[in-house]
TIRO-2110 file (N, C-alpha, C; in Angstrom, 1 decimal):
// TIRO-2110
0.4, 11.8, -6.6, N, 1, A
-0.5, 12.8, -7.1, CA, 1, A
-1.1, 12.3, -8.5, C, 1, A
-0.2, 11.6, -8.9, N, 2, A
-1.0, 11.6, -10.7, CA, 2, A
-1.6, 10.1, -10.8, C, 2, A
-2.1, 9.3, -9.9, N, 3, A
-2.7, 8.4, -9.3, CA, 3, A
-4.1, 9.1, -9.4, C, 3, A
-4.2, 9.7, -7.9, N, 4, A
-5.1, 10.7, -7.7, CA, 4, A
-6.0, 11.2, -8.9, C, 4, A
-4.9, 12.1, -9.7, N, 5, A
-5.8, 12.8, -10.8, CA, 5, A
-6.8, 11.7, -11.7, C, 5, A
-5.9, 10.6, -11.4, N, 6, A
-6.1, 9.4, -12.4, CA, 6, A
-7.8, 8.9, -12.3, C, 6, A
-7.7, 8.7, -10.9, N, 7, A
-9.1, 8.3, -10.4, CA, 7, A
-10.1, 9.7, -10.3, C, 7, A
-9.6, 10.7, -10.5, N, 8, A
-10.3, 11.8, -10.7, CA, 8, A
-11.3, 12.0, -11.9, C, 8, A
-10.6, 12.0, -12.7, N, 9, A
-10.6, 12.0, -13.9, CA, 9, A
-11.8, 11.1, -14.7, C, 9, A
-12.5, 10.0, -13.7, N, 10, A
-13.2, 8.9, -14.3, CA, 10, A
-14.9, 9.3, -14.4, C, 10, A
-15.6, 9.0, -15.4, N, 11, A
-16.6, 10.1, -15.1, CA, 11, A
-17.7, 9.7, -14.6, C, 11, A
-18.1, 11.3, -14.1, N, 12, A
-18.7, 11.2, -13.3, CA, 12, A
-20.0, 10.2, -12.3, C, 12, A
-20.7, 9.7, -13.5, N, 13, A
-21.7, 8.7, -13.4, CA, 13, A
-21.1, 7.2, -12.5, C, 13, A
-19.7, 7.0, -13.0, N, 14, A
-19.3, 6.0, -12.4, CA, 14, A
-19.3, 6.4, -11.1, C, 14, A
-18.5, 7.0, -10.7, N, 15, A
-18.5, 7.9, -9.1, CA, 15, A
-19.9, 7.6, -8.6, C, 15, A
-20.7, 8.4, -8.7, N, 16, A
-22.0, 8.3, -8.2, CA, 16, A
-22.5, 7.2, -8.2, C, 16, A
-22.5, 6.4, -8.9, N, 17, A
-23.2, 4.8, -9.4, CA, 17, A
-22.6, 3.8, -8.3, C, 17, A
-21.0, 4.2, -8.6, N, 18, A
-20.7, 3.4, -6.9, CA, 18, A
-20.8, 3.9, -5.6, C, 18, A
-21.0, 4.9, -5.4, N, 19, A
-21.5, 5.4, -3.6, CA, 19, A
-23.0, 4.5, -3.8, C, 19, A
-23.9, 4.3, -4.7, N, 20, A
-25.3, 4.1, -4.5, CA, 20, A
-25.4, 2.6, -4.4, C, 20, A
-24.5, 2.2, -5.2, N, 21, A
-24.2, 0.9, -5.2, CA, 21, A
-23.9, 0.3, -4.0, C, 21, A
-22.6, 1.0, -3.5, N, 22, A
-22.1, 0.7, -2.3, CA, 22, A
-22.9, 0.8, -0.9, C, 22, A
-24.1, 1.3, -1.1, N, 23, A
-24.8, 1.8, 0.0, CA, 23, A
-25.5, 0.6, 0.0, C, 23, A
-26.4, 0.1, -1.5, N, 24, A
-27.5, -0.7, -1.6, CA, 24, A
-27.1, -2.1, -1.1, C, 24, A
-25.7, -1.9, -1.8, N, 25, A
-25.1, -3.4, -1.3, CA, 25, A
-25.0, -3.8, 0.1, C, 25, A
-24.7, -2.3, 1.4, N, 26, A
-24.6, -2.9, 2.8, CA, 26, A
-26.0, -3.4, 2.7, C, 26, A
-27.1, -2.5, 2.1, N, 27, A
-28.8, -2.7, 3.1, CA, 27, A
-28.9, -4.5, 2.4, C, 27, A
-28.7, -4.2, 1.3, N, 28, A
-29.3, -5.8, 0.5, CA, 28, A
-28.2, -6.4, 0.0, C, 28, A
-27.5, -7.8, 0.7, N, 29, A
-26.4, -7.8, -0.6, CA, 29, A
-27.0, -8.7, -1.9, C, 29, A
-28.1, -9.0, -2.2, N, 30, A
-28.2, -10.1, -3.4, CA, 30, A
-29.1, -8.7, -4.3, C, 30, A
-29.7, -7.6, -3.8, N, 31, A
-30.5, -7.0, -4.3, CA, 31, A
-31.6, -7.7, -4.8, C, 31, A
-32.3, -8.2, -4.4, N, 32, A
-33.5, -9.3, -4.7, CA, 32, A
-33.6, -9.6, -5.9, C, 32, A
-33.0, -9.5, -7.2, N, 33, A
-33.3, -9.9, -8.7, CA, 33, A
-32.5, -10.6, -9.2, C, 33, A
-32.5, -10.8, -10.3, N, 34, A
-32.0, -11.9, -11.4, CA, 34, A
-31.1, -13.0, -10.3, C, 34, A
-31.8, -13.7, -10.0, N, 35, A
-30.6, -14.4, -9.1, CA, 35, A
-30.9, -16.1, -9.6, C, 35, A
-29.0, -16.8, -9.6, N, 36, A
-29.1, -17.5, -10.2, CA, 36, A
-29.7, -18.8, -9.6, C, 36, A
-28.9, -19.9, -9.5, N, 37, A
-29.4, -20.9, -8.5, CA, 37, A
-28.7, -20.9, -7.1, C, 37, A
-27.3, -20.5, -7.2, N, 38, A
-27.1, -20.2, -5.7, CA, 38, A
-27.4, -18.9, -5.2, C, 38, A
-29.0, -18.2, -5.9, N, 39, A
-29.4, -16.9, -5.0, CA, 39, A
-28.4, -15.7, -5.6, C, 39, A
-27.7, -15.7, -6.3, N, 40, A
-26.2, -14.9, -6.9, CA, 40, A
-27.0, -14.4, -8.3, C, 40, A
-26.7, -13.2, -8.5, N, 41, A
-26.7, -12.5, -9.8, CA, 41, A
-26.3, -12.9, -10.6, C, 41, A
-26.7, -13.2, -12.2, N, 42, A
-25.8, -13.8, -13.2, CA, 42, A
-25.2, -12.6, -13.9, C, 42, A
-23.7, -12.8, -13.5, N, 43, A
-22.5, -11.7, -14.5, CA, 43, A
-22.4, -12.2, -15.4, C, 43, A
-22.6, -12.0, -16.7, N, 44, A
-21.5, -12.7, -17.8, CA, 44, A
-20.2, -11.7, -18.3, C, 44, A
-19.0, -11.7, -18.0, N, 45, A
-18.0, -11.1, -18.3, CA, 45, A
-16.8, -11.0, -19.4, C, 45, A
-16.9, -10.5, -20.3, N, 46, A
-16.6, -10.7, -21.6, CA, 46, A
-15.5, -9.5, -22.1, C, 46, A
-14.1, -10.2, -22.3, N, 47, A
-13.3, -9.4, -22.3, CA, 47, A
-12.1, -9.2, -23.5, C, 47, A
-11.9, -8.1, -23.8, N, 48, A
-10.9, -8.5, -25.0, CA, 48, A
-9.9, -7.3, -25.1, C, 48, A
-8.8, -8.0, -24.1, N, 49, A
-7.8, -7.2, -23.6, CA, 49, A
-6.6, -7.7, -24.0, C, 49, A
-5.3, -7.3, -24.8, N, 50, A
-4.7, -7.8, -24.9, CA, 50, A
-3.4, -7.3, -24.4, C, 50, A
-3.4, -6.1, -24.0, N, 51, A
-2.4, -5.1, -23.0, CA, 51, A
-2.1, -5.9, -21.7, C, 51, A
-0.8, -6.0, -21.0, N, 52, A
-0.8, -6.4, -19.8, CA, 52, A
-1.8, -6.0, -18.4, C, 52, A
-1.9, -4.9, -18.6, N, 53, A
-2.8, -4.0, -17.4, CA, 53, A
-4.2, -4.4, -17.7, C, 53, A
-4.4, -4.5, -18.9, N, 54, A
-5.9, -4.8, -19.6, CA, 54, A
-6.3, -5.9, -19.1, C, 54, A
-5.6, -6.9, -19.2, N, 55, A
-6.0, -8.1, -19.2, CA, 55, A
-5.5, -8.6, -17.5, C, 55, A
-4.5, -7.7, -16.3, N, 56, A
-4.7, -7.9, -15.3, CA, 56, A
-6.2, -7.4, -14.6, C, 56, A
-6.4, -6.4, -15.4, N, 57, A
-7.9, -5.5, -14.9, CA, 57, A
-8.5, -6.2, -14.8, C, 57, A
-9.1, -6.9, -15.8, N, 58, A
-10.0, -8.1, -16.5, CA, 58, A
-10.1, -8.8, -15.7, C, 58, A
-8.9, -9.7, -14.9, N, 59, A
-8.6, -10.6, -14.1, CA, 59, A
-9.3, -10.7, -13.1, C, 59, A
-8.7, -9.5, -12.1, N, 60, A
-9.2, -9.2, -11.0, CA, 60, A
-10.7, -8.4, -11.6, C, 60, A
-11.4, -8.0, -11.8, N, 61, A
-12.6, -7.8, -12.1, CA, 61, A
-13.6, -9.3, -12.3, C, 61, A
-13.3, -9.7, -12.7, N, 62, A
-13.7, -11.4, -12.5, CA, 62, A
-13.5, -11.9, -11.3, C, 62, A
-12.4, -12.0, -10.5, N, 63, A
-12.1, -12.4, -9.3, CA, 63, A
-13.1, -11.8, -8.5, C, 63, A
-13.6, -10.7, -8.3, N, 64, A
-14.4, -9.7, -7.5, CA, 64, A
-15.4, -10.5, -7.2, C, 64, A
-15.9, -10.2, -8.9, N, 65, A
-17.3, -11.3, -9.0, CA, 65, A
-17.8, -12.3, -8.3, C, 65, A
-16.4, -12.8, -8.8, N, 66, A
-16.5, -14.6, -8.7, CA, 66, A
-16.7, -14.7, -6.7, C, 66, A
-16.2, -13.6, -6.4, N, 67, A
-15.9, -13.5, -4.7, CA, 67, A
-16.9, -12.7, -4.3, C, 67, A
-18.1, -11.9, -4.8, N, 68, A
-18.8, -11.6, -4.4, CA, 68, A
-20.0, -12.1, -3.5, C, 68, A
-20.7, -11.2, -2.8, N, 69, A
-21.7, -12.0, -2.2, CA, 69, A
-23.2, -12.4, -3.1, C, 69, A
-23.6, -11.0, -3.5, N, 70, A
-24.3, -11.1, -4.9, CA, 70, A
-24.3, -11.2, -5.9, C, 70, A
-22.9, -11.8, -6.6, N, 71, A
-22.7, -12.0, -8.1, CA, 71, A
-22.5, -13.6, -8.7, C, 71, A
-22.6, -13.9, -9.1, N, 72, A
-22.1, -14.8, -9.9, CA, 72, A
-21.3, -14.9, -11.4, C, 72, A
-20.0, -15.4, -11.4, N, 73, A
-19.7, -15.7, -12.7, CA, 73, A
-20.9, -16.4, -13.5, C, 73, A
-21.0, -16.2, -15.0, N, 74, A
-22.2, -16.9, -16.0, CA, 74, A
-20.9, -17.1, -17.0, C, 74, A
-21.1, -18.3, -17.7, N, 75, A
-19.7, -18.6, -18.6, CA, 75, A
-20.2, -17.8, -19.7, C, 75, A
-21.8, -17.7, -20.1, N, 76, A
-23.1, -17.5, -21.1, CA, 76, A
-23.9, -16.6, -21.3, C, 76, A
-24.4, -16.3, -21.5, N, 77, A
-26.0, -15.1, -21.7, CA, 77, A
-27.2, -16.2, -21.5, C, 77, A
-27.2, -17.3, -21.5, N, 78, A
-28.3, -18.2, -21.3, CA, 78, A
-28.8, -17.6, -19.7, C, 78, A
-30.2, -17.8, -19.7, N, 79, A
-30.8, -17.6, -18.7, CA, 79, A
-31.5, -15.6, -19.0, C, 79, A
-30.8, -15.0, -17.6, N, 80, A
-31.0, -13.8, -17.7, CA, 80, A
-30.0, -13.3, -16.4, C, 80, A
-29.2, -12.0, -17.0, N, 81, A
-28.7, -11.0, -15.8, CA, 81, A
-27.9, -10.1, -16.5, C, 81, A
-26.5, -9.7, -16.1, N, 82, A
-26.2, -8.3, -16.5, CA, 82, A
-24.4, -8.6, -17.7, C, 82, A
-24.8, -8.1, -18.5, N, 83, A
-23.2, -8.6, -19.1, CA, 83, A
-22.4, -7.3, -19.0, C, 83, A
-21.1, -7.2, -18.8, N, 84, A
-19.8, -6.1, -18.6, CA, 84, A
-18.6, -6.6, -19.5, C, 84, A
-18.8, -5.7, -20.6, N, 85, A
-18.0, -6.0, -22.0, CA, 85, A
-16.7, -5.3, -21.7, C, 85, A
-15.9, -5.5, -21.9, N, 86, A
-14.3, -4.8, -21.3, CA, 86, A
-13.3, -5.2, -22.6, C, 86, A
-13.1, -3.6, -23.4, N, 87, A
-12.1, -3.9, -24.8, CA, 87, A
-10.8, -2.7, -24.0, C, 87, A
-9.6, -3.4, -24.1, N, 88, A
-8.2, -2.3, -23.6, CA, 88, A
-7.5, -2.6, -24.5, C, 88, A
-7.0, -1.8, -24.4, N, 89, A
-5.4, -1.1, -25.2, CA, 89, A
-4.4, -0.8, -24.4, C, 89, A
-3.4, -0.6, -24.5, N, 90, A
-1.8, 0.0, -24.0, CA, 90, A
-1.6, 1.4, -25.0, C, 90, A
-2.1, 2.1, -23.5, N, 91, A
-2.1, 3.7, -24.0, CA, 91, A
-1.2, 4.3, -24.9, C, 91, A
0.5, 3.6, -24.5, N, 92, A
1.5, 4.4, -25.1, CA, 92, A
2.3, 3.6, -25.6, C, 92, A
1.7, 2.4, -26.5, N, 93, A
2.5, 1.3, -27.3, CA, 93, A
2.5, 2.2, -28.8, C, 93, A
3.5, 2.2, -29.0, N, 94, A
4.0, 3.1, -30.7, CA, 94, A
4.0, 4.3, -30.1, C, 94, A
4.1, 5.0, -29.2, N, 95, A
4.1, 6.5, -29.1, CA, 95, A
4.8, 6.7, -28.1, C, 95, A
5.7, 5.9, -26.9, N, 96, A
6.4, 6.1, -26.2, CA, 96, A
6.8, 4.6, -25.6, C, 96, A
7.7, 3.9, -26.2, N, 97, A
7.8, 2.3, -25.9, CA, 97, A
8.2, 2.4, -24.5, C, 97, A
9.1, 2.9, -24.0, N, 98, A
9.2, 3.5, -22.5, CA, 98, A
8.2, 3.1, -21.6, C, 98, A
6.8, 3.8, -21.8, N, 99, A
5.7, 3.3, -20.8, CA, 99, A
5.0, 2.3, -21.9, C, 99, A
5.3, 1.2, -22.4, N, 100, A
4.7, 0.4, -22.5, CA, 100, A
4.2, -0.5, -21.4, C, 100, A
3.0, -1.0, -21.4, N, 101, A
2.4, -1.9, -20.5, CA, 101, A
2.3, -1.2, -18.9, C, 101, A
2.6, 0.4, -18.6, N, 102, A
2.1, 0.9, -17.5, CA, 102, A
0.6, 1.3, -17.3, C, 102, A
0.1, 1.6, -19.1, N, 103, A
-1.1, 2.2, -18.6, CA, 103, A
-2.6, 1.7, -19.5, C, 103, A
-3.6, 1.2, -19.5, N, 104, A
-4.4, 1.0, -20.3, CA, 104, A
-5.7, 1.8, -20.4, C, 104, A
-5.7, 1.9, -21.6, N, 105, A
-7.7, 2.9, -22.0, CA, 105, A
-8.4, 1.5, -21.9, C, 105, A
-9.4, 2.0, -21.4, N, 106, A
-10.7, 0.7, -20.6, CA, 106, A
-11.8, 0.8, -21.3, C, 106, A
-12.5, 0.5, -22.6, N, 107, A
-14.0, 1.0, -22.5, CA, 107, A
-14.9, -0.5, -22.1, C, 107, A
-15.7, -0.3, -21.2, N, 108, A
-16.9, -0.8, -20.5, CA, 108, A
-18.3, -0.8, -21.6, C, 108, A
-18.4, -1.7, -21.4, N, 109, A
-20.1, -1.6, -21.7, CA, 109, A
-20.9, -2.9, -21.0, C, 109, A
-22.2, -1.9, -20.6, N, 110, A
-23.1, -2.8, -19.7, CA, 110, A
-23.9, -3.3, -20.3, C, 110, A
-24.7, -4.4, -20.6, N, 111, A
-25.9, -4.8, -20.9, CA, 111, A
-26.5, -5.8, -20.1, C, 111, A
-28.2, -5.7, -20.3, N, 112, A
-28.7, -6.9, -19.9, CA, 112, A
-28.9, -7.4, -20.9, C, 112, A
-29.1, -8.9, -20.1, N, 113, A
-29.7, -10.4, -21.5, CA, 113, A
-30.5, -11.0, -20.8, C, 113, A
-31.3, -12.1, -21.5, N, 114, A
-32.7, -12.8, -20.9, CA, 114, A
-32.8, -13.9, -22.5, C, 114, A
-33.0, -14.8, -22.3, N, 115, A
-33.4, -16.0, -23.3, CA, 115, A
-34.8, -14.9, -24.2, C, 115, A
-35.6, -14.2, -23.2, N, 116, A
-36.7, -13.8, -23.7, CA, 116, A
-36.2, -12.1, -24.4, C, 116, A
-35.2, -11.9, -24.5, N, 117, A
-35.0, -10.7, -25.6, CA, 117, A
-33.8, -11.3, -27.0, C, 117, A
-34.4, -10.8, -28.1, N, 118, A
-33.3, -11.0, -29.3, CA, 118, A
-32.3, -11.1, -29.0, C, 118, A
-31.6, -10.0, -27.9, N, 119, A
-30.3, -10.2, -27.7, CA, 119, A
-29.8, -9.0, -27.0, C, 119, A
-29.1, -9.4, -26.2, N, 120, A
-28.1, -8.4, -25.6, CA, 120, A
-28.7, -6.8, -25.3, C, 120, A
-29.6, -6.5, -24.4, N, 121, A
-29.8, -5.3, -24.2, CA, 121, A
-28.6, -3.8, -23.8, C, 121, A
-28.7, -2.7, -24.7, N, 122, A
-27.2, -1.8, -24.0, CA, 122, A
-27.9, -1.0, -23.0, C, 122, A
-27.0, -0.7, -21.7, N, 123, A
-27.6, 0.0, -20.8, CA, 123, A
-26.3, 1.0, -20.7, C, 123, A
-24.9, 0.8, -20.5, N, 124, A
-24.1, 2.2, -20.4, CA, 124, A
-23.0, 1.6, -21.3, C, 124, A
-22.1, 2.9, -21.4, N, 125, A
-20.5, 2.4, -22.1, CA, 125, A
-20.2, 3.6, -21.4, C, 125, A
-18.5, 3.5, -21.0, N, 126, A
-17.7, 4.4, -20.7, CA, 126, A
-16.2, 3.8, -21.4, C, 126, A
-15.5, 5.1, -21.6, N, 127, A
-14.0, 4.7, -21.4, CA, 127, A
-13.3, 5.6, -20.5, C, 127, A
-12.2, 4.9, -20.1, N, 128, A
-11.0, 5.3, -18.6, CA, 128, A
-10.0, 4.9, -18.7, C, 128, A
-8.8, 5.8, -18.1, N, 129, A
-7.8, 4.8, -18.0, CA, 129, A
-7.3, 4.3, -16.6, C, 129, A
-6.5, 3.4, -16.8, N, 130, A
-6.3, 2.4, -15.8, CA, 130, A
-4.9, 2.2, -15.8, C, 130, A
-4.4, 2.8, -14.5, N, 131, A
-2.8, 2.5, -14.8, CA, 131, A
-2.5, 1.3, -13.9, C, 131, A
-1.1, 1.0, -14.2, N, 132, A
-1.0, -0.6, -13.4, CA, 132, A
-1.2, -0.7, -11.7, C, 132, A
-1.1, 0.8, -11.6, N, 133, A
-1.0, 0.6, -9.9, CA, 133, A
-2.2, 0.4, -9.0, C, 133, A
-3.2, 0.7, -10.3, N, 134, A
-5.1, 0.8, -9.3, CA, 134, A
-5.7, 0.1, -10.7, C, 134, A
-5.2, -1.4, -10.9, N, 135, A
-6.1, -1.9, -11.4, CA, 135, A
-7.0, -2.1, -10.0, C, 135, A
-6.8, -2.8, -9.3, N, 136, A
-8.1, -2.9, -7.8, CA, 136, A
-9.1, -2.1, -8.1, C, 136, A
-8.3, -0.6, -7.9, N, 137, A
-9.1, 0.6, -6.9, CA, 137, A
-10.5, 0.6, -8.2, C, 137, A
-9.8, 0.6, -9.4, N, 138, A
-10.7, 0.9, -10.9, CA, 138, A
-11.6, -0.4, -11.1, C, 138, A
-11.5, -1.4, -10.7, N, 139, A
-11.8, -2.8, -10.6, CA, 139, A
-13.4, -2.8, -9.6, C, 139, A
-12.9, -2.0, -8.1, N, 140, A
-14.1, -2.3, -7.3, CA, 140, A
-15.1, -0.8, -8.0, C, 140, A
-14.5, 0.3, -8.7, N, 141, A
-15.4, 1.1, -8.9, CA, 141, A
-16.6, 0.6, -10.1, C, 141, A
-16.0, -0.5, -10.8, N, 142, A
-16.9, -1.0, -12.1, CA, 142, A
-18.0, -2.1, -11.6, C, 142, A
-17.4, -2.9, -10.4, N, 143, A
-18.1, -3.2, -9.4, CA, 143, A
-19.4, -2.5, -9.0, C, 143, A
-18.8, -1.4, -8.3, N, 144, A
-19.9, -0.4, -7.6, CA, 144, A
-20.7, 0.0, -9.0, C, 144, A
-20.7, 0.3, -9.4, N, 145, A
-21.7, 1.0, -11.0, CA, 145, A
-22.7, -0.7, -11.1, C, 145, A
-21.8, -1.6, -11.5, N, 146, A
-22.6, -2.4, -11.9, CA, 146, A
-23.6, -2.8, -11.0, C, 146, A
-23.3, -2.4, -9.7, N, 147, A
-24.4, -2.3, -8.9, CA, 147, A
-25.3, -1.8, -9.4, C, 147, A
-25.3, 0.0, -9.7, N, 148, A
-26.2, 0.4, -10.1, CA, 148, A
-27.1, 0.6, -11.0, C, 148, A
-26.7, -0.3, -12.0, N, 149, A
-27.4, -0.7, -13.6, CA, 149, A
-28.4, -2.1, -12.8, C, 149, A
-27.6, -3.3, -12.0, N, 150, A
-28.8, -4.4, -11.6, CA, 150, A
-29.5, -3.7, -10.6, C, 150, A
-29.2, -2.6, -10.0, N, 151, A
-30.7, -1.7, -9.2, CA, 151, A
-31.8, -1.2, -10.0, C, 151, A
-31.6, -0.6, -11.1, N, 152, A
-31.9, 0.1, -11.8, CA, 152, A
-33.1, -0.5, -12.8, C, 152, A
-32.4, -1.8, -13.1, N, 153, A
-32.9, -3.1, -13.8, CA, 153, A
-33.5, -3.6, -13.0, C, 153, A
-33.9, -3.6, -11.7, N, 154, A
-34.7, -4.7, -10.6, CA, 154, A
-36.2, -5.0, -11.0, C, 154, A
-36.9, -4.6, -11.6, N, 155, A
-38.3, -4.7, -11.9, CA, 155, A
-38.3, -5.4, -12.9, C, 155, A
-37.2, -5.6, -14.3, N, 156, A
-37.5, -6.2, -15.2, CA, 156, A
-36.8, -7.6, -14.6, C, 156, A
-35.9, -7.6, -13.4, N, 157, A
-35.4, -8.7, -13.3, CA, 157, A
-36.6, -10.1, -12.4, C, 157, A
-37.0, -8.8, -12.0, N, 158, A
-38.2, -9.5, -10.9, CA, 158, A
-39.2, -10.3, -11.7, C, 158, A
-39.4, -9.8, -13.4, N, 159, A
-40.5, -10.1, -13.9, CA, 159, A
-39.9, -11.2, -14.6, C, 159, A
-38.4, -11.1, -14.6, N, 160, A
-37.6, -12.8, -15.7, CA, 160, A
-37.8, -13.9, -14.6, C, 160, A
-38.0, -13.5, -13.5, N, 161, A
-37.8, -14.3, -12.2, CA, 161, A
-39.2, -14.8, -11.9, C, 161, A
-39.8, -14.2, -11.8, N, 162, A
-41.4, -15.0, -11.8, CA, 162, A
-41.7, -15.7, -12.7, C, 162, A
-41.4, -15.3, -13.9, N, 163, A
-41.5, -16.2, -15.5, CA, 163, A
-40.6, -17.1, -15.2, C, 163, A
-39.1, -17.4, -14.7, N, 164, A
-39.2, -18.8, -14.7, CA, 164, A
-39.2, -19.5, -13.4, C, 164, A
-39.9, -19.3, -12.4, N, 165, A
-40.8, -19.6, -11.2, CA, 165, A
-41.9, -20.3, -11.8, C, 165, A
-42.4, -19.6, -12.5, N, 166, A
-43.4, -20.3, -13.4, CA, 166, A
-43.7, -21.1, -13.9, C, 166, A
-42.3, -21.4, -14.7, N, 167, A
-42.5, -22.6, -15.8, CA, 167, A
-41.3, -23.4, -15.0, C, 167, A
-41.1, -23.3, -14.0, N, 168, A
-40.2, -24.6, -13.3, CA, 168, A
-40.9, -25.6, -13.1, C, 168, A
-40.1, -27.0, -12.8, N, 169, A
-41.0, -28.1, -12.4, CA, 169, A
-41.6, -28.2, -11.2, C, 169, A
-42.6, -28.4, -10.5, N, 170, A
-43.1, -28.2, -9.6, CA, 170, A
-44.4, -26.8, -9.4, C, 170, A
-44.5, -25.8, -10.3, N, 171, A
-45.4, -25.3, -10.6, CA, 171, A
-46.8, -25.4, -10.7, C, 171, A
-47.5, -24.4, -10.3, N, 172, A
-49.0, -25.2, -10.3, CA, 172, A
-49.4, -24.9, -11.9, C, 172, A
-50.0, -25.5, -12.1, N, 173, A
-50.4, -25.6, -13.6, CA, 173, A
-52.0, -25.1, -13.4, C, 173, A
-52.4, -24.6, -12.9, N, 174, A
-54.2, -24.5, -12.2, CA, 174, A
-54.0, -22.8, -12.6, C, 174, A
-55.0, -22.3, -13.6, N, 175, A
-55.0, -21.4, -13.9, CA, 175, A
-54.9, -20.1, -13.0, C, 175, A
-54.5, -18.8, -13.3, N, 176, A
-54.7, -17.7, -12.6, CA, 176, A
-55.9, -17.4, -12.1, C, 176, A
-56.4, -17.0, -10.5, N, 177, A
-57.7, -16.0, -10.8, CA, 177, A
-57.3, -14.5, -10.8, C, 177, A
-56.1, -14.0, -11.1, N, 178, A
-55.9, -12.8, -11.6, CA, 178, A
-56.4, -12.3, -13.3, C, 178, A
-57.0, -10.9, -13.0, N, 179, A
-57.1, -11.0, -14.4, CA, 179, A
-56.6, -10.7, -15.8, C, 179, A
-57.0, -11.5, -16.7, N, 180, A
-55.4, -10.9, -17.8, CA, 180, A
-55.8, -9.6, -18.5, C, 180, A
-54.3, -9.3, -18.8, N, 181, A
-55.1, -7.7, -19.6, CA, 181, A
-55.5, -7.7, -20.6, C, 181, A
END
């Protein structure tokens, strides 16, 4: 039961972000944007966990990726796609040595990046906790959301993706007859 509450307890937006996610993902798995050279989403995954659970989360959250159909690990922000910032703690280190390393506070933050912005766009933050028994369960829900930020983002991703269609080698160089604004 205190599992249960655990995943209850996660808010709300995440929930919903991954049913939509999870839906988008059966119809389309690459979601047609930011996609890298093997057709794959650029994740950059950036983590600073120093708790046992934290840094198993972390783990497997990368692993996901890495095993995804639409994702890609990015080592970088070079290029353009979605970055998922991950800082944990050990809930009850100094206040109950006992459950040390059972349970970690998660905060998340999403952004996009592109060569063509200053830097680092913010799109959400959350924090949650994550006990050691559903790093997975907590792992595919951050998944599922992150779905929902590269849906959400699809039009600007479409337009980093024409831009460098554009300026790849093999491009026509022969001006537009579209007109400019």
């Amino acid at each position: 039961m205190a599992s249960l509450h655990l995943v209850l307890r996660v808010p709300g937006f995440i929930v919903a972000a991954g049913i939509l996610a999870l839906v988008i993902t059966a119809l389309s798995p690459t979601y047609g944007v930011a996609e890298g050279p093997s057709g794959k989403i650029n994740i950059n995954v950036a983590c600073r966990c120093a708790d046992p659970v934290g840094q198993n989360f972390c783990a497997v959250f990368k692993e996901k990726i890495d095993k995804s159909v639409g994702y890609q690990l990015a080592d970088n922000t070079n290029g353009y796609g979605m970055g998922v910032h991950f800082a944990c703690v050990d809930m009850w280190k100094g206040i109950d040595n006992k459950l040390d390393g059972r349970m970690s506070a998660v905060s998340v933050t999403f952004t996009i990046y592109s060569d063509k912005l200053p830097g680092e766009v913010f799109e959400d933050s959350s924090v949650f906790r994550v006990g050691k028994d559903k790093v997975s369960e907590m792992s595919d829900q951050i998944v599922t959301a992150l779905g929902q930020f590269v849906s959400a983002n699809s039009s600007f991703f479409e337009n980093m993706r024409a831009g460098a269609q554009a300026s790849a080698p093999g491009a026509s160089s022969e001006p537009s007859s579209a007109p400019s604004p």
